[in-house]
C-alpha positions as CSV (number, residue, x, y, z in Angstrom):
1,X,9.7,-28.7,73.3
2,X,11.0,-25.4,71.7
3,X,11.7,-26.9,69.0
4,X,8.0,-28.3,68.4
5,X,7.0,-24.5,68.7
6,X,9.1,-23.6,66.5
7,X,8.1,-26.1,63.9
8,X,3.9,-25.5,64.7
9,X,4.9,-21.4,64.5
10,X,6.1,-22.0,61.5
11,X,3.5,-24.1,59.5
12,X,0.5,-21.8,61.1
13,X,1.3,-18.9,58.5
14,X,-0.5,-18.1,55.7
15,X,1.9,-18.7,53.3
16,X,-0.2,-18.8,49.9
17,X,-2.3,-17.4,47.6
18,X,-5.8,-18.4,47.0
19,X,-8.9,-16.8,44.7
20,X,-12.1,-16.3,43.9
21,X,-13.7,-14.3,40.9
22,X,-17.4,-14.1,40.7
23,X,-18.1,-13.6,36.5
24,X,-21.2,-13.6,34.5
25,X,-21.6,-17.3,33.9
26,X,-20.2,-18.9,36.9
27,X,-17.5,-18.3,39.6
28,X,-13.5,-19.1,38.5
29,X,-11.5,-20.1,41.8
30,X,-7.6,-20.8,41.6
31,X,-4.5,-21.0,43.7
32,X,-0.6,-21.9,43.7
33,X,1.1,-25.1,44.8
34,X,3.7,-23.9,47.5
35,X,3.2,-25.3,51.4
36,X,5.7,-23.5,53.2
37,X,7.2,-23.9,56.6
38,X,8.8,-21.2,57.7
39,X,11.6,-20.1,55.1
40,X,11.1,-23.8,54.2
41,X,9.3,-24.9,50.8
42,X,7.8,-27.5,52.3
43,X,6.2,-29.1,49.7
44,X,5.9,-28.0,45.3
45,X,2.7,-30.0,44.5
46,X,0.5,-29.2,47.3
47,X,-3.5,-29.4,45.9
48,X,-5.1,-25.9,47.7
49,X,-8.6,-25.7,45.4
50,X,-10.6,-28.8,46.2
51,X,-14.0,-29.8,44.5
52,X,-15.6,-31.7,47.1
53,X,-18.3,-33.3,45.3
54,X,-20.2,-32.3,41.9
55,X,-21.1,-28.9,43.1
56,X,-18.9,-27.1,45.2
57,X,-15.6,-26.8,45.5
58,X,-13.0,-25.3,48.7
59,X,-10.3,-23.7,49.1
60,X,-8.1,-22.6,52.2
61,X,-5.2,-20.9,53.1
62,X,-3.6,-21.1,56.8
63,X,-2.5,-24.4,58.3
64,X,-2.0,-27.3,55.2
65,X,-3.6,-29.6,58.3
66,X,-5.9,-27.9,59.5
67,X,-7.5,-26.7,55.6
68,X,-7.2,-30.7,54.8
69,X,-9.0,-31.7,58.0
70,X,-11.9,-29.4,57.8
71,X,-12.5,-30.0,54.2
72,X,-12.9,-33.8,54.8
73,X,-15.3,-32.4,58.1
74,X,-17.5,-30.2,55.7
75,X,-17.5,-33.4,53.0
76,X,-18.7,-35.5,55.2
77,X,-21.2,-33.2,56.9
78,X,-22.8,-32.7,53.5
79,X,-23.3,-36.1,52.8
80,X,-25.1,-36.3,56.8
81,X,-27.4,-32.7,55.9
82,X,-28.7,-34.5,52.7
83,X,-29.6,-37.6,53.6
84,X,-31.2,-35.8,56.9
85,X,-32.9,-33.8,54.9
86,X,-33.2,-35.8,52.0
87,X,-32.5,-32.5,50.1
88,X,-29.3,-31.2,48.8
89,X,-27.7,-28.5,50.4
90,X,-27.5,-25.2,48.9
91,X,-24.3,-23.1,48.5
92,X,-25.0,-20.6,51.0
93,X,-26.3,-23.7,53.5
94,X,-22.6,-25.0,53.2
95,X,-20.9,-22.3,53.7
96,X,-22.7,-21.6,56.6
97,X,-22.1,-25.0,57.8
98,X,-18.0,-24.2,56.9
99,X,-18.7,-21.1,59.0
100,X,-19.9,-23.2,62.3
101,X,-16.6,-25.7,61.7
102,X,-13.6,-23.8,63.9
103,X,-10.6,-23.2,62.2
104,X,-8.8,-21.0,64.5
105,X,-5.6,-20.4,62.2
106,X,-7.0,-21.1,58.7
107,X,-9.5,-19.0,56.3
108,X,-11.8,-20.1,53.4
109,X,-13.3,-19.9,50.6
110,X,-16.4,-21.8,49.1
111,X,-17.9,-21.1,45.8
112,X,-20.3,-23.7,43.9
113,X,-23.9,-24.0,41.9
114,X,-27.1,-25.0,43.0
115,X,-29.8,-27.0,41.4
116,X,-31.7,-24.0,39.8
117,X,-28.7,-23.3,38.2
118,X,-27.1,-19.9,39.7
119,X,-23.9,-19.8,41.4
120,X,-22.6,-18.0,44.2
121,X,-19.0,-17.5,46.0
122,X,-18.5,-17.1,49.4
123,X,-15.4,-16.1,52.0
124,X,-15.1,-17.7,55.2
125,X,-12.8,-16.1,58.0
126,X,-12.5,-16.2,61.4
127,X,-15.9,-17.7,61.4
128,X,-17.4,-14.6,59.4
129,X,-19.5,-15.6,56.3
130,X,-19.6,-13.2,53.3
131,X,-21.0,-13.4,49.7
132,X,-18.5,-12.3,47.5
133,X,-20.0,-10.1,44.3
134,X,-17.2,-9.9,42.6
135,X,-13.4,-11.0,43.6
136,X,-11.4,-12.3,46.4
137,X,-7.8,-13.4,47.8
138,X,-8.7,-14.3,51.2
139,X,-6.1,-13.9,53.6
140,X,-3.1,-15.4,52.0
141,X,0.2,-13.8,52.1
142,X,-0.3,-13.3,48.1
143,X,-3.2,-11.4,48.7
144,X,-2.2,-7.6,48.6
145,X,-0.6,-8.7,45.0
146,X,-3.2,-10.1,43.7
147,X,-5.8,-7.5,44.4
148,X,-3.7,-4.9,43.7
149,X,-4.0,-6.4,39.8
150,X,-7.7,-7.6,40.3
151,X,-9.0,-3.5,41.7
152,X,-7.2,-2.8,38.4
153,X,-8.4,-5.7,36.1
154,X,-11.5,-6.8,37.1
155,X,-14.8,-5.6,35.6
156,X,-18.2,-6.6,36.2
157,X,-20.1,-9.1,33.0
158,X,-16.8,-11.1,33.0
159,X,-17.2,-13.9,31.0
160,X,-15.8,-17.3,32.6
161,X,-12.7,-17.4,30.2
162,X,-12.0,-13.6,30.8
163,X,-12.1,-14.4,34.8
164,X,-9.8,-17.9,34.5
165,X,-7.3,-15.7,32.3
166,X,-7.4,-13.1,34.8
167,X,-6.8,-15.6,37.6
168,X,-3.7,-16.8,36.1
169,X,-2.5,-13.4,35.4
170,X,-3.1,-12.7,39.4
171,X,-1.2,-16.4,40.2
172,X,1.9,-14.9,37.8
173,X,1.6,-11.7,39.8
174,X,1.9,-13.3,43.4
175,X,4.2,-16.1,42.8
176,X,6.5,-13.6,41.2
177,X,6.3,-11.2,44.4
178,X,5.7,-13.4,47.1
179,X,8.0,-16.0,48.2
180,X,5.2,-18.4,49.7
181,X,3.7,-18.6,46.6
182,X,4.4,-20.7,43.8
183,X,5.3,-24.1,41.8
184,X,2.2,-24.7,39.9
185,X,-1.0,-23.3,39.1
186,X,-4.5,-24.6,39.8
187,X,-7.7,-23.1,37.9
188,X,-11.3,-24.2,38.1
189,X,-14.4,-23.0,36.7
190,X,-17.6,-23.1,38.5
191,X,-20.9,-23.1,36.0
192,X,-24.4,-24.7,35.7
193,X,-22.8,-27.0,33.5
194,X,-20.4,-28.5,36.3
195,X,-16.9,-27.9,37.6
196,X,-14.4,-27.8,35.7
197,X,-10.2,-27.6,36.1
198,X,-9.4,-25.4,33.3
199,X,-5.8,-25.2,34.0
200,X,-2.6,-27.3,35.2
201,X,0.5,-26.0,35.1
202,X,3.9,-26.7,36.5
203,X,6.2,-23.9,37.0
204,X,9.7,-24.8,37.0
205,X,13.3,-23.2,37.2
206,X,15.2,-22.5,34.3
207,X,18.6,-21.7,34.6
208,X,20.5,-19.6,31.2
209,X,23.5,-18.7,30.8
210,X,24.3,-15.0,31.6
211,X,24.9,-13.0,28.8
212,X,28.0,-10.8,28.1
């Protein structure tokens, strides 16, 4: 039984970092690969920026089971809301309806575009909805090193490249700092035109010889 504690304790952190960046012509959202439990790496290739159909797209930080579970919940409420209502739901309507799905150790964030063609970016913690204007890194343990460099960085009339470059450059920041953080990055662009993942990468050790 202790030990079972010890093991749910340890996956309950918010080991990660997740992001949002609200730009000119759509919102950029992005993330590492690391799961952690405990001091564990738990997993290297752990998807943490989800689109969950042709317009929005989630991401979480908290519990890996609980941010899986409740994005399949808020896919699959969608799908009930429109053909209930026969209408598609907005971005601000599903984030709301994120908002009223508990996630007691987990926090969120939902950006996407609705059919007139704006955008919009929300964070969702604790069950407290908020537009973002401009940036965000959630809750995440990366958080205080990636908006250290995005209070620094960011400016507002950010085109969509400028904010995916900047994203990256936050990822780099955290994964180098924090030790939940890390193994790949994910980058997606959110526009009128559709969502996008803009960037893939792997990051991997490399081991030199010292020099003398």
């Amino acid at each position: 039984m202790e030990m079972d504690n010890e093991i749910k304790n340890s996956i309950l952190k918010t080991g990660t970092t997740i992001l949002g960046i609200v730009c000119k012509d759509g919102v950029v959202m992005a993330a590492d690969r690391r799961a952690s439990m405990g001091n564990l790496i738990f997993s290297k290739d752990s998807e943490k920026v989800l689109p969950l159909n042709d317009y929005l797209v989630f991401s979480g930080c908290g519990s890996a089971m609980e941010c899986q579970k409740i994005a399949q919940i808020l896919k699959a409420e969608l799908k009930l809301k429109r053909l209930r209502s026969k209408t598609r739901p907005t971005v601000r309507q599903s984030a709301s309806l994120l908002s009223n799905i508990q996630g007691s150790e987990s926090a969120f964030i939902l950006g996407g575009f609705d059919e007139d063609g704006t955008y919009s970016l929300y964070e969702i913690t604790g069950g407290y909805l908020k537009e973002v204007k401009d940036y965000t890194a959630s809750v995440g343990s990366g958080m205080p090193f990636v908006l250290g460099l995005l209070e620094r960085q960011y400016k507002k009339g950010l085109t969509i490249k400028e904010g995916a470059e900047l994203a990256i450059e936050s990822l780099k920041s955290s994964t180098q700092r924090d030790s939940a953080s890390g193994n790949g990055i994910d980058v997606f662009t959110i526009t009128k035109d559709g969502i996008k993942k803009v960037v893939d990468q792997e990051i991997l050790p490399e081991y030199r010889d010292a020099k003398k």
